[in-house]
C-alpha positions in Angstrom: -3.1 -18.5 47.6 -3.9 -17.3 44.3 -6.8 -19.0 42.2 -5.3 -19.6 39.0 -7.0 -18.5 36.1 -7.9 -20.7 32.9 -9.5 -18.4 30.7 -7.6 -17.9 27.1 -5.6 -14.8 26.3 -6.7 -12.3 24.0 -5.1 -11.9 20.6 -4.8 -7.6 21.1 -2.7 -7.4 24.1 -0.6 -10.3 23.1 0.1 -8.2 19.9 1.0 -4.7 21.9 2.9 -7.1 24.8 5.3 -8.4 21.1 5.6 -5.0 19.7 6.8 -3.7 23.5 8.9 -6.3 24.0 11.0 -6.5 20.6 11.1 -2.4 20.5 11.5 -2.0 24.1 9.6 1.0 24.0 5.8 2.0 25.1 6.1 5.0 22.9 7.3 3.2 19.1 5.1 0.5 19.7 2.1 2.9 19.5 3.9 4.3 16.7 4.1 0.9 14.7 0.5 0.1 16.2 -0.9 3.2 15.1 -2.6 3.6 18.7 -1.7 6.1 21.7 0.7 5.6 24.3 -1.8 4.7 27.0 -4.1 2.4 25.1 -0.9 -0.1 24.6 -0.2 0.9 28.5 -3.2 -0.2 29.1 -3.3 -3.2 27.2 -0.2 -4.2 28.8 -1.6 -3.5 32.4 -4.6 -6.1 31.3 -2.2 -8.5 30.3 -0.3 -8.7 33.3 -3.6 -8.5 35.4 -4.9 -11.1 33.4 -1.8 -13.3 33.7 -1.2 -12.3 37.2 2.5 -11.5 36.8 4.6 -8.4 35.9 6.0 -8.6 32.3 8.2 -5.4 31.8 10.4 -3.7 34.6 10.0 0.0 33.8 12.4 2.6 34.5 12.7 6.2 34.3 14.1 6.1 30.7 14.0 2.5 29.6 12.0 -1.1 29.4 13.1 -4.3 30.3 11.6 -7.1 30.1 10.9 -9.5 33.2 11.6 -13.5 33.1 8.0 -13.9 33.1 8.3 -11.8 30.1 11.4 -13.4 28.3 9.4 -16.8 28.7 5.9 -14.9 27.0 7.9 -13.3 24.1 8.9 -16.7 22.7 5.6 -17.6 22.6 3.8 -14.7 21.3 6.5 -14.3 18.7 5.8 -17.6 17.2 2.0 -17.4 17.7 1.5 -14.2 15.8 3.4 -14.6 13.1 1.5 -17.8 12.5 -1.5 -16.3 13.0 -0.2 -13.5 10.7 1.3 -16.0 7.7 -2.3 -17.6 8.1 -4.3 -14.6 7.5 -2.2 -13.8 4.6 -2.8 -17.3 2.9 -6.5 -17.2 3.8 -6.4 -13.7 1.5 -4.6 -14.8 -1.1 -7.0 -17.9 -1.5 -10.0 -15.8 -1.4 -8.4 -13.6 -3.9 -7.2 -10.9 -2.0 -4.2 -8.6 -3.5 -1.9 -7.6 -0.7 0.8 -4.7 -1.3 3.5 -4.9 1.4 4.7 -1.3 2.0 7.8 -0.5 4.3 8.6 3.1 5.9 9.0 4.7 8.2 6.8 6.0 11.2 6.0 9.4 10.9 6.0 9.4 6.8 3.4 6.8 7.1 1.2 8.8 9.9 1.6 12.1 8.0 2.1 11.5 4.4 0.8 8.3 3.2 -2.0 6.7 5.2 -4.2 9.9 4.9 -3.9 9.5 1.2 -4.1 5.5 1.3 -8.6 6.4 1.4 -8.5 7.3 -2.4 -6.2 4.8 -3.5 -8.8 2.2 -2.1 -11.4 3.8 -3.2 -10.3 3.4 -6.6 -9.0 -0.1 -5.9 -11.2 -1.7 -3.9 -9.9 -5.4 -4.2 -6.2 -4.6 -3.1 -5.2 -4.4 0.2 -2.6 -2.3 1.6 -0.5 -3.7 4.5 1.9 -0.6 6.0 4.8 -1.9 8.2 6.6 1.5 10.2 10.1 1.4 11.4 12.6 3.3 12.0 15.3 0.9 11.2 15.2 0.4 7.2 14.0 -3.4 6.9 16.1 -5.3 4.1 13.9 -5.4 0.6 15.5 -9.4 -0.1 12.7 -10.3 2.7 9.9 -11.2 0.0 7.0 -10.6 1.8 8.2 -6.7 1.2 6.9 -5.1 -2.5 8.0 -1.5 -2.1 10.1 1.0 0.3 9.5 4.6 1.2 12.6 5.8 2.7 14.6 8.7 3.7 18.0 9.5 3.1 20.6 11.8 1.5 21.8 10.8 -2.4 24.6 8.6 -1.9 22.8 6.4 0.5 20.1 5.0 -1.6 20.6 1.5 -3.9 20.5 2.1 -7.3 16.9 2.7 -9.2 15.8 4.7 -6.3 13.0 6.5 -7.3 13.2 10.4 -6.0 9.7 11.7 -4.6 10.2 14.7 -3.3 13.1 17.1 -1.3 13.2 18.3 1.9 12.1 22.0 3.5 12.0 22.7 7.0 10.0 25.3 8.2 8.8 27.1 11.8 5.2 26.5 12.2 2.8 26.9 15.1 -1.1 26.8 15.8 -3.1 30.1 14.7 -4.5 30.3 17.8 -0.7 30.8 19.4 -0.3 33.3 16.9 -3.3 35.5 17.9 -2.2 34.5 21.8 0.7 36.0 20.6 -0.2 39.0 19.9 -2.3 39.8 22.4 1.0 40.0 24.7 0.7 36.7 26.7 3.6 35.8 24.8 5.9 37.5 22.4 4.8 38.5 19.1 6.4 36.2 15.7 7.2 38.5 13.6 10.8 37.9 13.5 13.2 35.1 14.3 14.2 36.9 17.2 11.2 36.6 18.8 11.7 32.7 19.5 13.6 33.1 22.5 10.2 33.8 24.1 8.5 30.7 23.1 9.3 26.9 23.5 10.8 24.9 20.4 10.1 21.7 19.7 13.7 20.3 18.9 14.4 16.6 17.0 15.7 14.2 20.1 17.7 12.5 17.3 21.8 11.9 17.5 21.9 10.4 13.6 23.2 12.8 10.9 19.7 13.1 9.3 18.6 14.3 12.1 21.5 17.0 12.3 19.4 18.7 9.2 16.1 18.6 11.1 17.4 20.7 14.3 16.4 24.4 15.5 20.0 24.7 16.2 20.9 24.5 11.8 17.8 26.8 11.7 18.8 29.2 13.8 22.6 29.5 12.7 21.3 29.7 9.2 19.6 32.7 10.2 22.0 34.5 11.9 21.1 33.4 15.6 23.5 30.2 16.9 23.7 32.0 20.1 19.6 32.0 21.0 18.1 30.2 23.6 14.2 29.8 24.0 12.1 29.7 26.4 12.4 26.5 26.8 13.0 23.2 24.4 10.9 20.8 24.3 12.6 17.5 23.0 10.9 14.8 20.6 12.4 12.0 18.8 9.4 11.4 16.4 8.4 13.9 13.5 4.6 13.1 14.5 5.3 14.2 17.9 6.5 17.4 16.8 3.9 18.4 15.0 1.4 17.5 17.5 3.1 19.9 19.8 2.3 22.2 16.9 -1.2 21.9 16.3 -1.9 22.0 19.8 -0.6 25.5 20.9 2.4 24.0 22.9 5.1 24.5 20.6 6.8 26.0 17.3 7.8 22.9 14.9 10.6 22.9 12.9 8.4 20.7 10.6 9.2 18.8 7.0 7.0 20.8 5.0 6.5 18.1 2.4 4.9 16.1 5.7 2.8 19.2 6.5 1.9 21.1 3.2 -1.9 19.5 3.7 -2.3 20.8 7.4 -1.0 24.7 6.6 -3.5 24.4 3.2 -6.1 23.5 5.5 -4.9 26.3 8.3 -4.5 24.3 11.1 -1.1 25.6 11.2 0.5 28.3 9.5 4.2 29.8 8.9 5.0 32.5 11.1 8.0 33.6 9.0 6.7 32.8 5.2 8.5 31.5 3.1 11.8 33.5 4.0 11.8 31.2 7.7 12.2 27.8 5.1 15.2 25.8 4.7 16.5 23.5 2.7 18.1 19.7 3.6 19.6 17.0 2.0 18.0 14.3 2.7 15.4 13.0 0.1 12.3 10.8 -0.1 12.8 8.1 -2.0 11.0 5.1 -3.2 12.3 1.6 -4.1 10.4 -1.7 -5.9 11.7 -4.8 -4.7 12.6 -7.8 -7.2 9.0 -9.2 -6.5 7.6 -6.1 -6.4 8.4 -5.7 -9.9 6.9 -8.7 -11.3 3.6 -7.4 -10.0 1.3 -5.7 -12.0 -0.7 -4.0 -8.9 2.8 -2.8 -6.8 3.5 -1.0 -10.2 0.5 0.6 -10.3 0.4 1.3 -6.4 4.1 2.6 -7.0 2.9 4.8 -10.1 0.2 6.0 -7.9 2.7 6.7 -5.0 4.6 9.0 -7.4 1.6 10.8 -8.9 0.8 11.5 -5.3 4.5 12.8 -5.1 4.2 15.4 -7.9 1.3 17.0 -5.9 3.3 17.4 -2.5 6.4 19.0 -5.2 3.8 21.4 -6.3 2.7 21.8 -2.3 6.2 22.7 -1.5 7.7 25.0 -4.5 9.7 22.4 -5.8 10.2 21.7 -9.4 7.8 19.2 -10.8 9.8 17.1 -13.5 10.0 14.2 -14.3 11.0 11.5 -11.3 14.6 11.0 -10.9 16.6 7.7 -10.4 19.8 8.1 -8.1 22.7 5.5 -8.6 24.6 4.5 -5.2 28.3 5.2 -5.9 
């Protein structure tokens, strides 16, 4: 018979266990969590340990959770966004300044938290609370000061603020490059040559992500028959570039998400800038009603677009001044 145990739960598996169980995915919970795939694997394996029960029932290609699970989920829902709402108040008393940013995943790994540092720097009594998802989260939820999104024109509310367009471009470690042309694999010097290396294609069935595939790319430049090496298939933009910078892949990547890493030559453009493409998706950022009313979300959003006139220089693009796009 099983001894059972007494001791109290601890708060970080509980939170990887909630993010797991409302996404129903190992992989976007590290995303939202900002931590690998097998730390929140292994958070979760402590969990159950600890509990002595199995929480999720794991398939091939999907999650689910268990009925020990269903009945933990209720719990840890309510518990953490006490213990979240508490926190918060505890700030606010003590005179803490908390911006509540929303975007989504892979803009707020590549673009924006590596530039969060200086912001902070300069503002050191403001905190800056990032919540990624891939599903847009609705602005009227007041505890949300300002949006970062993606999305062609005539999707965006009005008083969108434009950032920045969108370029694709093929881009690979220099180190494959070199590998290249020492005749383990085929050389780059032409589009062509990608039918001897493997593409990192977007896993992703929406229309955005109809602008983001090797398949446009390759059509676009003459090629809608070619077939690589092999494809390797990813879902996150992140992802894509990691199979980039570590020699296993050539990225189709957002240059305005990149423009830092082929500056600092980790990765470079095999084709220049005749391999670039153009898309119409835009980033955009949006102010909610209460965001407005607050003097430091305006100057975080000001900040944000000041930011955004750098990454147009980055990528070619006209700097002018920001645009505002009106939902028809």
């Amino acid at each position: 018979m099983n001894q059972v145990r007494h001791r109290p739960l601890s708060i970080g598996p509980l939170r990887a266990f909630e993010a797991v169980a409302r996404l129903l995915s190992f992989r976007a919970a590290a995303e939202e969590l900002h931590l690998t795939q097998s730390a929140i694997s292994r958070q979760i394996r402590s969990l159950e340990e600890e509990l002595g029960a199995t929480l999720f029932l794991r398939g091939t290609r999907h999650v689910e959770l268990s009925a020990d699970g269903l009945a933990l989920q209720g719990a840890a829902v309510a518990l953490i966004e006490r213990l979240d709402a508490t926190v918060r108040q505890i700030r606010q008393a003590k005179g803490r300044r908390v911006i509540n940013v929303t975007t989504f995943a892979s803009f707020a790994s590549l673009w924006l938290i590596p530039r969060l540092e200086a912001f902070q720097r300069e503002h050191p009594d403001l905190d800056i609370r990032v919540s990624a998802h891939d599903q847009i989260q609705d602005l009227d939820d007041t505890e949300l000061d300002l949006a970062l999104r993606y999305c062609e024109p005539q999707r965006v509310p009005p008083h969108a603020q434009r950032l920045f367009g969108e370029v694709l471009t093929p881009v690979v470690s220099p180190w494959l490059v070199q590998r290249a042309g020492t005749g383990q694999l085929p050389p780059l010097s032409s589009a062509r040559d990608l039918a001897g290396h493997t593409l990192a294609e977007e896993d992703d069935q929406r229309p955005s992500g109809l602008y983001l595939s090797w398949r446009r790319w390759l059509r676009e430049h003459g090629l809608p028959d070619l077939q690589p090496r092999r494809w390797m298939y990813l879902n996150f933009t992140y992802q894509q570039v990691q199979a980039a910078l570590s020699g296993q892949a050539v990225a189709l990547a957002r240059l305005p998400l990149i423009s830092e890493s082929l500056q600092r030559g980790e990765l470079v453009e095999p084709f220049g800038l005749e391999g670039r493409m153009g898309s119409p998706a835009v980033y955009w950022l949006l102010l909610s009603r209460q965001g407005r009313m607050r003097p430091e979300v305006e100057q975080f959003a000001r900040w944000i677009v000041d930011q955004a006139m750098q990454t147009r220089e980055a990528i070619g693009e006209p700097v002018r001044q920001a645009d505002t796009a009106r939902a028809d």
